[in-house]
Every structure is written in structure tokens, then in C-alpha cells.
N, C-alpha and C positions, 0 to 999 in steps of 0.2 A: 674518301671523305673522313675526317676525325671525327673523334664524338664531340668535339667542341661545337662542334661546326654541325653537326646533324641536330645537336639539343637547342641550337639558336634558332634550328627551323622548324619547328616543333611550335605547331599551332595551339591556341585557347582550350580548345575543343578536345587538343590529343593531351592537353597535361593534365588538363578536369579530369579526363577519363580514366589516365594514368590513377591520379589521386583517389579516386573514390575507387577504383578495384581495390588498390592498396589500403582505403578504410576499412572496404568490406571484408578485405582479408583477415586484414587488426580486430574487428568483431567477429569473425566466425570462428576466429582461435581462443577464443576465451570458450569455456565449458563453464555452465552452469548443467545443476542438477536438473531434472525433470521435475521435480518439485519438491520442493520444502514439504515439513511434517514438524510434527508437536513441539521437539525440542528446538529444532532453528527456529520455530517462530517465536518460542520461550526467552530464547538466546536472544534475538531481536529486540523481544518487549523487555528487557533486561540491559541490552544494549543501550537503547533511547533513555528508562526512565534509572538505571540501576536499581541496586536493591532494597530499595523501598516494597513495602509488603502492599503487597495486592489485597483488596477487600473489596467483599460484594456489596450490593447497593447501589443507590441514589444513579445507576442506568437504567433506563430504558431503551434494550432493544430490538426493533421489530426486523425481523427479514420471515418471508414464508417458511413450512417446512420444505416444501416440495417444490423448488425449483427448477422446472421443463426443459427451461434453456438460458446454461449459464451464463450466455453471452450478456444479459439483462437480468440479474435479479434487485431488485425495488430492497434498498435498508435505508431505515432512517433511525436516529436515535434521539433520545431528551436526557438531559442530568439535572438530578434535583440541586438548586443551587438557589441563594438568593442575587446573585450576579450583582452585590454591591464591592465598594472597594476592599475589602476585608476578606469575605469570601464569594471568592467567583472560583469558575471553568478556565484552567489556562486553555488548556487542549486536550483534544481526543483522537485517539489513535486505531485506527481501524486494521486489523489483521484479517488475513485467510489462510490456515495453518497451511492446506496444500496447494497451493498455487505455485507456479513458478516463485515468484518473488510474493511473499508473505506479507510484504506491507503495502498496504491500498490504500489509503490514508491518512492524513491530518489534517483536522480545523483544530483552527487557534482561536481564540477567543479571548473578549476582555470584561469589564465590569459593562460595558458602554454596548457592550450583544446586545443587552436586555433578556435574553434565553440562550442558554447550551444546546440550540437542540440543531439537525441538520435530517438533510434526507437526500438521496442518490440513489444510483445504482451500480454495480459491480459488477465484475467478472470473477466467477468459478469454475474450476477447474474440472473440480471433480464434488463429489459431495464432501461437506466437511465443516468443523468449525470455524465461525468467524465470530471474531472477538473483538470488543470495543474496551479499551482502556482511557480513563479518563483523568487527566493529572489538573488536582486541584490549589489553588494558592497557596494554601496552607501545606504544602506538600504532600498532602496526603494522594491518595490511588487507588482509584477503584475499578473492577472490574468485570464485565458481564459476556456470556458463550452464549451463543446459538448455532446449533447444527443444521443444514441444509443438505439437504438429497437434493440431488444436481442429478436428472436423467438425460441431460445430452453437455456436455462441457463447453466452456466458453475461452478456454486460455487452452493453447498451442504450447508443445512441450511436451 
């Protein structure tokens, strides 16, 4: 039998099958670290907003100290803003320095929010900071850290 002739009989079923090993392969050959730390995640919030200076203030935000189980920790934040056309909240950017992948979010936001403010939950790794960076119309950028003790982790890695 040729392979021409073997690959024309080659069912739905045996070529999916083929393909997705072959994906999985394509992902399991990329190496990523075990987890990011201060400076990637710096490099990151550097990346997105360049180098515009960081300034504290006008966030708020909450996550516990002591987080049980990182699988769910509860953060929500607020920025002082008066959300008219002039100055509002573009967006806010959520980091977690040791995570696998250090960036955990963004909301975008317009004059028309009516509030900058949002609330979720996350995944942590291990204990550590998580940082909300907030990029305002006016270009300006501000910044605020909270450290969480994480006694059981929630991200794999």
C-alpha cells in the first residue's frame, strides 16, 4: 500500500487525533518559568504602560492578608476619579509578581462607567504581591501593592 493511498484512508477521528497530539506536543515544548518575580512583573507593567512614572494614590486596594486558599482570593479595587470627559479611568491593570504569568488583569473603562471601581477573584501562587496599576486620561499612572500570605497555592507550576 503507498502512503498516498494509506492517508486517503485515514478516518475524521484518526486525523483529530493525529492533530491534537501534535498540538500538545507544540505546547509542551515551550518552557515557561515556574514563576515570575519582581522584575518580570516590573518589565511587564513597563511593557503595557512604558515609562511613565508610577505614583501612589487615588487606588484603592483591598485583598485580605491571609489568604487560605489561593485558588479564590476576593480583590476588588476603586480609583478616585471624577469619570467626566476630561478626566476619567482608561484602565487598570492587575499583577501578581509570583504567579506563573504575572498579569491577571485588565478593565477598561470610560467617562460613561460612572465609577473605576471593580471586584473579583484571583489565583495565587504562593504568597506575594499584587499590584494594581491604574492609567489615567491624562496620562498620568498610579500605583498601589498589597502583600498576601497565601497558606495553600492556587496556580500549578
Amino acid at each position: 500500500m503507498s502512503v498516498m493511498n494509506s492517508a486517503a484512508t485515514l478516518t475524521r477521528r484518526q486525523v483529530l487525533t493525529i492533530a491534537s497530539g501534535a498540538a500538545l506536543v507544540g505546547l509542551t515544548s515551550r518552557i515557561l518559568p515556574a514563576h515570575a518575580d519582581a522584575a518580570a512583573t516590573q518589565a511587564l507593567i513597563k511593557e503595557r504602560l512604558g515609562d511613565k512614572p508610577l505614583q501612589e494614590g487615588r487606588i484603592k486596594l483591598q485583598l485580605p492578608q491571609i489568604a487560605e486558599n489561593g485558588n479564590t482570593v476576593p480583590l476588588s479595587f476603586a480609583v478616585e476619579s471624577p469619570m467626566t470627559a476630561e478626566d476619567y479611568v482608561k484602565s487598570v491593570h492587575l499583577f501578581a509578581e509570583d504567579n506563573p504569568l504575572p498579569g491577571v488583569a485588565t478593565f477598561n473603562f470610560t467617562p460613561r462607567s460612572g465609577k473605576a471601581e471593580a471586584s473579583t477573584r484571583i489565583r495565587l501562587a504562593k504568597t506575594q504581591n499584587v499590584i494594581a496599576v491604574a492609567e489615567m486620561s491624562d496620562g498620568s499612572v498610579y500605583i498601589a501593592k498589597n502583600l498576601v500570605k497565601v497558606t495553600m497555592g492556587g496556580c500549578s507550576g
